[in-house]
Each structure stands twice: as structure tokens, then as C-alpha cells.
C-alpha positions as CSV (number, residue, x, y, z in Angstrom):
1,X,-37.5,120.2,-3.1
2,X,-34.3,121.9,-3.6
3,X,-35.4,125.1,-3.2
4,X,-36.9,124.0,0.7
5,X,-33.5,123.0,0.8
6,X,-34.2,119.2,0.7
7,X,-30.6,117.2,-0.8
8,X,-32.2,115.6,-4.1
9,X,-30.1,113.0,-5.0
10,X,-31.3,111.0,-8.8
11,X,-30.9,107.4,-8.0
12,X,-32.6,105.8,-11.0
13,X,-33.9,106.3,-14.6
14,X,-37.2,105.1,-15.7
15,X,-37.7,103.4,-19.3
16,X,-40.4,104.3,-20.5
17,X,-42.6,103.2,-24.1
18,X,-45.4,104.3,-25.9
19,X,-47.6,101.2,-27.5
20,X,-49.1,103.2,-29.9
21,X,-46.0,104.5,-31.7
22,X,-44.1,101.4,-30.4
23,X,-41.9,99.8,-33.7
24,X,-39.0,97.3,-34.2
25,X,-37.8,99.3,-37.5
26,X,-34.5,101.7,-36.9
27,X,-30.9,100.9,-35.7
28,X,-31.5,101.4,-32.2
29,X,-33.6,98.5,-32.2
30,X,-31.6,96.2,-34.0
31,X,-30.6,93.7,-30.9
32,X,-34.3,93.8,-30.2
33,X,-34.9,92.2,-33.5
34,X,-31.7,90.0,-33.3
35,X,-33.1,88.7,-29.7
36,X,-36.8,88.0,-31.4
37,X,-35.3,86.2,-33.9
38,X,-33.5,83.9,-31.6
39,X,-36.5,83.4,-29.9
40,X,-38.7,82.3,-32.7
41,X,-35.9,80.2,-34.3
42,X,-35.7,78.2,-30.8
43,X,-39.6,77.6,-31.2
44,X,-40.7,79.9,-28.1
45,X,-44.4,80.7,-28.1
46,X,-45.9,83.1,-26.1
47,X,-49.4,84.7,-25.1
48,X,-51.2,86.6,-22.6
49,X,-52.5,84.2,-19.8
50,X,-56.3,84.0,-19.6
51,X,-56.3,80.9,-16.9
52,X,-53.2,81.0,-15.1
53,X,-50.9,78.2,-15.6
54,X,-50.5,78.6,-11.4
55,X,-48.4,75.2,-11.1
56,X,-46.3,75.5,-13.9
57,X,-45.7,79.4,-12.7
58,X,-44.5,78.1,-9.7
59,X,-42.2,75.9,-10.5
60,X,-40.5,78.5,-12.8
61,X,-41.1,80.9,-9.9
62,X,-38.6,79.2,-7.9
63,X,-36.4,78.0,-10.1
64,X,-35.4,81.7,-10.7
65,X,-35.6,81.9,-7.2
66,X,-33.1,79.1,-6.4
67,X,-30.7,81.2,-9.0
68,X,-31.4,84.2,-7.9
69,X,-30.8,83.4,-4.5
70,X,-33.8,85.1,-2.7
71,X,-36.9,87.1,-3.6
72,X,-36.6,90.8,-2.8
73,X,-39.4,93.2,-1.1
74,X,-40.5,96.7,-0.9
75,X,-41.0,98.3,-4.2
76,X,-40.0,94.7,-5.7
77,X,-42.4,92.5,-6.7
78,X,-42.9,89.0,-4.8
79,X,-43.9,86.2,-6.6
80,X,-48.0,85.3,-5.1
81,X,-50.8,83.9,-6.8
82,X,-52.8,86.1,-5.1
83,X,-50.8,89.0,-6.1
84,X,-50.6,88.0,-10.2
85,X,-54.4,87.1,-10.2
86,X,-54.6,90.9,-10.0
87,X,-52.4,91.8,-12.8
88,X,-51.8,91.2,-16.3
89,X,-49.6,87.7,-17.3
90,X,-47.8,86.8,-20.0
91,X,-46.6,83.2,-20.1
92,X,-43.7,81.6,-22.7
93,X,-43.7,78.1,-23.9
94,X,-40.9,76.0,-25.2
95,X,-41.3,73.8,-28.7
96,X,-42.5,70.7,-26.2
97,X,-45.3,73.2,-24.5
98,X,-43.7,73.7,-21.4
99,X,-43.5,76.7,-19.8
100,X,-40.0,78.3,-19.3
101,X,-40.7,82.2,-18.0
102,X,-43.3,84.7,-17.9
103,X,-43.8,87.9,-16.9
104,X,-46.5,90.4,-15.3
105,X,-47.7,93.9,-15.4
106,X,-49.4,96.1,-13.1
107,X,-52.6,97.4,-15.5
108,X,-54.5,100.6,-15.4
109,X,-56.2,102.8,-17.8
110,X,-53.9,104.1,-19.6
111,X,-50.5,102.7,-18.6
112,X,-49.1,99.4,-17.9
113,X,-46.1,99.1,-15.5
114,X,-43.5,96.0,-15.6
115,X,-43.2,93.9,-12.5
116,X,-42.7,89.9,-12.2
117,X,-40.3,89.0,-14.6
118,X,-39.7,84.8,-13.9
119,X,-37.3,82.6,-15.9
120,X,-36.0,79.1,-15.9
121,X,-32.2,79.1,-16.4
122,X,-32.3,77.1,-20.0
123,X,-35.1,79.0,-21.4
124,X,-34.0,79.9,-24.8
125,X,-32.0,83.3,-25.8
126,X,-34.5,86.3,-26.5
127,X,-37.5,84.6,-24.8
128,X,-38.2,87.6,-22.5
129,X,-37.7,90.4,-25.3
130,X,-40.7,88.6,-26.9
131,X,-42.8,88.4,-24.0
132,X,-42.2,91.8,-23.6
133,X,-43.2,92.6,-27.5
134,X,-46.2,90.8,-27.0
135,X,-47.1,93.0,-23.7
136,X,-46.7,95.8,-26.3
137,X,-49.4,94.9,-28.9
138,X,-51.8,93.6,-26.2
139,X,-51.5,97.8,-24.7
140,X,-51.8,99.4,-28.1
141,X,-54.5,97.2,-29.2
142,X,-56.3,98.4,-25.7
143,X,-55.3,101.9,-26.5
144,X,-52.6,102.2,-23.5
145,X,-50.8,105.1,-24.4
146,X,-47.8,104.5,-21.8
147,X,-45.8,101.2,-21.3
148,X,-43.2,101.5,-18.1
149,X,-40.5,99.0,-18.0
150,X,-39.7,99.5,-14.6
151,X,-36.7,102.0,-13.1
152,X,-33.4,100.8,-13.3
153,X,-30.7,102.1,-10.1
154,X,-28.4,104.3,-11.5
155,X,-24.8,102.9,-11.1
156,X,-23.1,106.3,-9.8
157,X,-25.7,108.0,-8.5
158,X,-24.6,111.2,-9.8
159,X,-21.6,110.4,-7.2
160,X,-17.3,111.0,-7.2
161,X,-14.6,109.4,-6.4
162,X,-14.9,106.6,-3.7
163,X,-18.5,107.3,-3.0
164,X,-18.7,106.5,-6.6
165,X,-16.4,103.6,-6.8
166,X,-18.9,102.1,-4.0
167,X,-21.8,102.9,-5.9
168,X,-21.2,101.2,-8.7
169,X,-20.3,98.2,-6.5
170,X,-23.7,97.9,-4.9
171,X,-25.9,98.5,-8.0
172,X,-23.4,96.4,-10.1
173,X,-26.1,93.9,-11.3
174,X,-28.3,96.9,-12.1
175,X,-26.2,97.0,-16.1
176,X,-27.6,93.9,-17.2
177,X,-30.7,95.0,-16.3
178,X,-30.2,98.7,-18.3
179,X,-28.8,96.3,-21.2
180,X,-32.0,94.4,-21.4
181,X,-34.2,97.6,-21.4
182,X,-31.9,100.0,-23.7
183,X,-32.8,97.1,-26.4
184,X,-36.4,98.3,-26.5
185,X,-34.8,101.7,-26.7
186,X,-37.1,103.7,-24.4
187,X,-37.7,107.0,-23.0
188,X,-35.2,107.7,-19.9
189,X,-37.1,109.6,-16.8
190,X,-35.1,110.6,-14.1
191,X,-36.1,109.6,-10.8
192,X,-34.7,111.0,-7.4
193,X,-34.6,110.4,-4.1
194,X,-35.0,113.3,-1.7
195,X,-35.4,114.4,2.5
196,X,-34.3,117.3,4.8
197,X,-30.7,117.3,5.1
198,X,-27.5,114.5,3.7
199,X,-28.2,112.5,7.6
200,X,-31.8,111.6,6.9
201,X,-31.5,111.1,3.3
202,X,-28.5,108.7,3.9
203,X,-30.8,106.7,6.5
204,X,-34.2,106.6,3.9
205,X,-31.5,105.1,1.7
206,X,-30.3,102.6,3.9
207,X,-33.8,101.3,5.3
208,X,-34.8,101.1,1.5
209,X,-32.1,98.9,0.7
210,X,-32.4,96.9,3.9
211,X,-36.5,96.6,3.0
212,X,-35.4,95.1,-0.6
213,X,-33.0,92.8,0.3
């Protein structure tokens, strides 16, 4: 693209796994284990959906809504049970069996890709990691070879100065987020965005971000 003299801008980073060498051993992982830990001592059970709880996931739906202020669109997921019937679930259940966050990947062959990711508010410390876990020896026991935990905006953009300054204020909520995956200690891919000159790129950008929000 660069070379047609497109401006390439990289705008996020990609975490990527690999079930079938996927481990929890090694330093890097060690707030991964911590988190799983937590999890299991606060009595969370989890397990890949076969009938969907649909009311229950609704209820939790919206409760993360509620906190979350809105849904979002475009390349985000929207919470349907249309749309989930398609994909693979993952459901979390508290020590009185009721259901307190789940999560869904888009399936294929030979990769799985993050999408929904619901929680209630009081769901215990660490429940997500080990939904997340789970996800992971479901894909290597099916012989998925890559696990994608969904791109994460990249605070600067590869930005200066003020341009910077209000990068990082936009995409601010985006460091939890890279927190959350850096536990699972993935592959980083960089992703760009790229068009014919700084004008059009600037207006993709802005009619991406108004599609999202």
C-alpha cells in the first residue's frame, strides 16, 4: 500500500494463541494462573453451552449493558440470539448455579475468533480468564491450530505530540482491555488502517468510529 502511495497508519494489535501449544507454565503467565485461582476458589464453574441458557444470557446481556452504557456496532459484536445460535458459547456459573457472564467465539476450521464477552458486575474475580481457558481446551481438543482474542486499538497510534495526547484520550479504555489479554500472553499482529491520501484516511477513521459508537 505504501509503495501506491496509500498513508498506512497501524491502529491496533491483534492477540493471537495457539491451542495446541497453549500452557499456563512460565512467568509470563503467572497473573493468568493467579486470576484462575481466584476463580475456582470463589466456586465459578464453567462449560461450553450445548442448549443456550437464552433467558439467563439476557439478563446478563443487559446488565453489562446497563454498565456499559450502550452496545456498540460495526466490527463489534451485538448481543442477538440469533446471532450466538451461530457461534460457539461459553457460559460461567456461580456456587448457587446462576449464571454471571459468558462469552462467544466466531468458529471455523481452523481458527476461532473472540467476540461477545458478557458480565454481571459482581461476578467473581478471574471468571472470564477461565472462560477463556476453557475456550482453549475445547479448540485444541478439535485440532484448532489458531485462537484470536480479538484486536485491541492501539493507544498512540504510532502518533506525536498532541495528536498523540488525543489518541490516547479516545482509546483510553482500550488498556484494560490489553491488560486482560497480555495475561494470556499472546502473539501481537499489527494491524493497519490504510486509503489514498491523510484526507480520506482521516474520514474512513471517523465514519468507523461513528459506526461503533
Amino acid at each position: 500500500a505504501r509503495a501506491q502511495g496509500w498513508t498506512v497508519l497501524p491502529v491496533a494489535k491483534e492477540a493471537v494463541l495457539d491451542p495446541q501449544t497453549f500452557s499456563l507454565a512460565g512467568a509470563e503467565r503467572a497473573r493468568l494462573r493467579r486470576k484462575l485461582a481466584h476463580a475456582r476458589k470463589g466456586g465459578i464453574t464453567v462449560q461450553m453451552a450445548t442448549a443456550l441458557p437464552v433467558a439467563a444470557m439476557e439478563r446478563v446481556a443487559q446488565a453489562w449493558c446497563n454498565a456499559n452504557h450502550q452496545e456498540r456496532g460495526f466490527s463489534m459484536g451485538r448481543w442477538s440470539v440469533d446471532y450466538v445460535t451461530g457461534q460457539r458459547v461459553f457460559t460461567a456459573y456461580t456456587d448457587t448455579g446462576e449464571l454471571c457472564a459468558f462469552v462467544t467465539f466466531h468458529a471455523a476450521r481452523d481458527e476461532w475468533t473472540l467476540d461477545l464477552l458478557r458480565v454481571v458486575e459482581r461476578c467473581t474475580d478471574g471468571t472470564i480468564y477461565a472462560l477463556i481457558c476453557h475456550a482453549l481446551e475445547h479448540a485444541r481438543a478439535e485440532g484448532v491450530s489458531r485462537l484470536s482474542l480479538a484486536a485491541v486499538p492501539q493507544p498512540d497510534l504510532g502518533l506525536t505530540g498532541w495528536k498523540k495526547r488525543i489518541a490516547v484520550r479516545l482509546t483510553g479504555r482500550s488498556t484494560g482491555l490489553a491488560q486482560f489479554k497480555s495475561a494470556f500472553a499472546p502473539r501481537w499482529e499489527q494491524r493497519y488502517i490504510a486509503a489514498k491520501g491523510v484526507v480520506p484516511l482521516a474520514i474512513a477513521a471517523l465514519e468507523i468510529a461513528v459506526a461503533i459508537h
